[in-house]
N, C-alpha and C positions, 0 to 999 in steps of 0.2 A: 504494500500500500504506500502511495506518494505522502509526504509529508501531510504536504497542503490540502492531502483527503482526510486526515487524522483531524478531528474536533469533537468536543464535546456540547456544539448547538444543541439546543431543544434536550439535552440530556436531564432529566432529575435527577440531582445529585441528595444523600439524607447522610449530612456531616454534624457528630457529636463532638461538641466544645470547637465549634465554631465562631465563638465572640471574640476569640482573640489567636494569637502567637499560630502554629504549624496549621490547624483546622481552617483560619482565616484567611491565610495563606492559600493553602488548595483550594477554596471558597472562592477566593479571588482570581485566580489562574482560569478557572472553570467559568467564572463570568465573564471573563475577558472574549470565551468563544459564542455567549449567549447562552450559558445554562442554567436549568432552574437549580437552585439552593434551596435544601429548608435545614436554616439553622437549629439544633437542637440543643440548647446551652443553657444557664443556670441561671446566668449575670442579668438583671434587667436595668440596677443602677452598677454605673460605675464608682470604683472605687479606688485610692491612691496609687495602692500597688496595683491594681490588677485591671489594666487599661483596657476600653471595649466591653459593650453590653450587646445584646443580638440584635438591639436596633441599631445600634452603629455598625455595626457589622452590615445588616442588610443593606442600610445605606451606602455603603462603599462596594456592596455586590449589585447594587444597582446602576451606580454610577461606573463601574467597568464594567455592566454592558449585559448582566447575568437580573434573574429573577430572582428575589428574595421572600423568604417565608419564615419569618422569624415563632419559632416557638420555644417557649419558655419549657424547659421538660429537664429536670431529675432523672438521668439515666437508672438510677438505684430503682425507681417506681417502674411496674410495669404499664401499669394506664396509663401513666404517662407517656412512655417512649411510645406505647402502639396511637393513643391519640397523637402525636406529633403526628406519627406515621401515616396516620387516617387522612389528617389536616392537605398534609402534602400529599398525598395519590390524588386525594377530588380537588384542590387545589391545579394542579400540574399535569393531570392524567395519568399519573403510572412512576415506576419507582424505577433506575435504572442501575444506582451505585449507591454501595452504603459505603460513608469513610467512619472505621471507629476509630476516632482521634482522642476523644475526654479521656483524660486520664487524671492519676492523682499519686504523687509524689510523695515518699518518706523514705529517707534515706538514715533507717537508725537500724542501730545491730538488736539482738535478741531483748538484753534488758533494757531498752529506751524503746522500742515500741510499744505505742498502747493497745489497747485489742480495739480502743474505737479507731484509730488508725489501721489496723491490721484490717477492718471489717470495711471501713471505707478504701481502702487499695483495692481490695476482692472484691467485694459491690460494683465500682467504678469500673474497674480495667479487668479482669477476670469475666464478673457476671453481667457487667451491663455492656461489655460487645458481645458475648453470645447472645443472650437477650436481644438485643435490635437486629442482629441477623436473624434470627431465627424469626422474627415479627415481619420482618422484612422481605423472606423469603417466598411467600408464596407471592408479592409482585415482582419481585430479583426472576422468578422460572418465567414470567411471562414477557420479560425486556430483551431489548435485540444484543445486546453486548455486554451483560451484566457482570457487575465486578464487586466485591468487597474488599477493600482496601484495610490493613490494621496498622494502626502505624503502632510497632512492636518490631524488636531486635529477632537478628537469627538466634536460635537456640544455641548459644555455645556454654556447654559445660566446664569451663574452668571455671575451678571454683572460687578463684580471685573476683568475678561478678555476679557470685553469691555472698563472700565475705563482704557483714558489716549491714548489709539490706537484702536479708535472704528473703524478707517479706517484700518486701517491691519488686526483687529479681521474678521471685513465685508471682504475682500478679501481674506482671508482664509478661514471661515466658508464657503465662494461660492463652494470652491474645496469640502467641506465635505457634501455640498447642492446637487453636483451630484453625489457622490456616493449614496446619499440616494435616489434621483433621479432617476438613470441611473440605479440601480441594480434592482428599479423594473420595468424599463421600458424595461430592458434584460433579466429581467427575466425564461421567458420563448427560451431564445436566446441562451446561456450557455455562456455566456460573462458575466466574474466575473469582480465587479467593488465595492473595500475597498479602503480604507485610512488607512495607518498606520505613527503613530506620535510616536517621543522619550519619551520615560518619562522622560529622565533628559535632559541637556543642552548636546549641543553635540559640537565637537572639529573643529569649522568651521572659515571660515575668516570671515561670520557673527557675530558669536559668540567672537572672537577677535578682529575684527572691529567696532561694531556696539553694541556691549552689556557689553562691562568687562574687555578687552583685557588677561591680562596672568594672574590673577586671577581666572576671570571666568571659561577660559581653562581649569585650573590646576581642576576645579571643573567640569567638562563635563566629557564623555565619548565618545573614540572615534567613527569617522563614520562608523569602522567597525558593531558597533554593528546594526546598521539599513541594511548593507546591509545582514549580517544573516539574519536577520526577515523577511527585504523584500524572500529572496530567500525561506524561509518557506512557505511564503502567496502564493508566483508565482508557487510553485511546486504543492500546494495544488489543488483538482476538483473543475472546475473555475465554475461547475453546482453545489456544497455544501457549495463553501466558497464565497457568495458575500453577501454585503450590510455589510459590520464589518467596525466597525472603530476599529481598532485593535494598540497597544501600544508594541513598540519593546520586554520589556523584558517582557509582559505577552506573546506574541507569542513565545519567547526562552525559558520562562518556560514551557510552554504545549510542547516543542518539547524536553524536559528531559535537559536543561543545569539548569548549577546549579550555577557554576561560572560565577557572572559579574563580576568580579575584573580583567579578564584578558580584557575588554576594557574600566577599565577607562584611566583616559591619568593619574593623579597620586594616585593609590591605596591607601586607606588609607582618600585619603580628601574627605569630606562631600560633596555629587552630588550636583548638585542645579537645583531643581525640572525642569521641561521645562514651559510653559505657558498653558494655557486650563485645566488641567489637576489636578483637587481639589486634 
C-alpha cells in the first residue's frame, strides 16, 4: 500500500486517558487525517500538575481536523466504559480502534506500596484495558481494519524491571499479557491486537510529576513521537500486523524517518532510556 493511501479518515478511534500526555498525542495524529475520537478520561477540570481536561482535548482534536467526543468515564467502572462506548458507536457509527493508553503509575518496592495503590495499578492498567476490549469487541469484529493498540512494554523478564515496582511491572506486563493473548485468540478474526512502548522517557506530567520533574523532561522526547508510531501501527492490515510488541522509533524507522531530533523536547541532551527495555 502507497503511503499516501494509508489514513485514518472517517476512522472511530475509542482512546483511554486521552486528556493529556501519549493518549492526546495519538488523539491528535489521528485528527490530523479527519478521524473521529471519543475521549474516555477522568479530568473534567484542570489542575496545576496535571494539564488538559477532555474538553481541551477535544478542542484541539477539532481544530486539527478530527471529530471529538468527549466522555467523562472511570475506566475502573464498567457502565461506565460501555456507556462511553455506547455514546460513541450512535455518535460516529461504529467502532474501529481501541487505544488502551490510561494508565496509573507507582513506582514503590514491596513495603511502600499501599494495597489502595496496588488495587488502582490492576483496576487501571490490568483490568480496565481488558474491560474496554472486550466491551468493545463485538463493534472491533464488524470494522474494516480493526486494531487495539496497548501502549504497554514487551514482556522482558529481567528481573532488574521487576526490582523495586514489581507491582507496576505486574500491571503492565497484564496489558502486554493480552496482546499476546488476544492476537491469537483473533487471530483468525482480522482484529489486530500490538503494544507499542517508547524507547526513551517521554515528555509527560508522569514523567515530571512522578519520575525527575524538569531534568528528566529536558531528557524525554516529546508525545509527539508515539502518536506517529501509533498512526503507522493503526494504518497498517490489522490481518498482517498483530501480536508485535513494537517500540516507537523502530516502527518510525521501518516507515523511512531518519530524524529523531525533531521530537526531543531538548536536542542535543542524552535521552534516558524508558523502563522494560534492555
Amino acid at each position: 500500500v502507497m503511503a499516501q493511501e494509508r489514513t485514518l479518515a472517517g476512522k472511530t478511534i475509542f482512546i483511554t486517558g486521552a486528556s493529556r500526555g501519549i493518549g492526546e498525542a495519538i488523539a491528535l495524529r489521528a485528527a490530523r487525517d479527519g478521524a473521529n475520537i471519543i475521549i474516555a478520561a477522568k479530568t473534567t477540570t484542570a489542575h496545576a500538575k496535571l494539564p488538559g481536561t477532555i474538553h481541551s482535548a477535544a478542542e484541539e482534536i477539532e481544530k486539527a481536523g478530527g471529530r471529538a467526543l468527549a466522555v467523562k468515564t472511570d475506566i475502573r467502572f464498567e457502565d461506565q466504559v460501555a456507556a462511553a462506548i455506547e455514546k460513541g458507536v450512535s455518535e460516529f457509527g461504529g467502532l474501529d480502534i481501541v487505544v488502551n493508553n490510561a494508565s496509573a503509575l507507582g513506582l514503590t518496592g514491596l513495603q511502600d506500596t499501599t494495597m489502595k495503590m496496588y488495587d488502582r495499578m490492576q483496576d487501571i492498567n490490568a483490568r480496565g484495558s481488558y474491560m474496554t476490549t472486550q466491551l468493545a469487541m463485538s463493534h472491533l469484529l464488524e470494522a474494516d481494519n480493526p486494531h487495539v493498540l496497548n501502549i504497554s512494554p514487551p514482556l522482558n523478564m529481567n528481573p532488574k524491571w521487576f526490582a523495586g515496582h514489581t507491582a507496576y511491572t505486574l500491571s503492565k506486563y497484564a496489558m502486554s499479557v493480552w496482546v499476546l493473548g488476544l492476537s491469537a485468540e483473533f487471530a483468525g478474526k482480522g482484529v489486530a491486537f500490538n503494544a507499542l512502548w517508547p524507547k526513551t522517557a517521554i515528555a509527560t506530567a508522569a514523567v515530571r510529576n512522578l519520575l525527575g520533574g524538569e531534568k528528566m523532561v529536558a531528557a524525554s522526547r516529546q508525545p509527539a513521537i508515539m502518536g506517529d508510531a501509533a498512526w503507522a501501527v493503526l494504518t497498517r492490515d490489522s490481518r498482517k500486523c498483530t501480536g508485535y510488541f513494537l517500540v516507537d522509533e523502530e516502527v518510525l524507522a521501518e516507515e523511512g524517518v531518519t530524524d529523531f531530533d525533531q521530537y526531543a523536547v531538548k536536542p542535543g541532551t542524552p535521552l534516558y532510556p524508558d523502563f522494560f527495555l534492555d
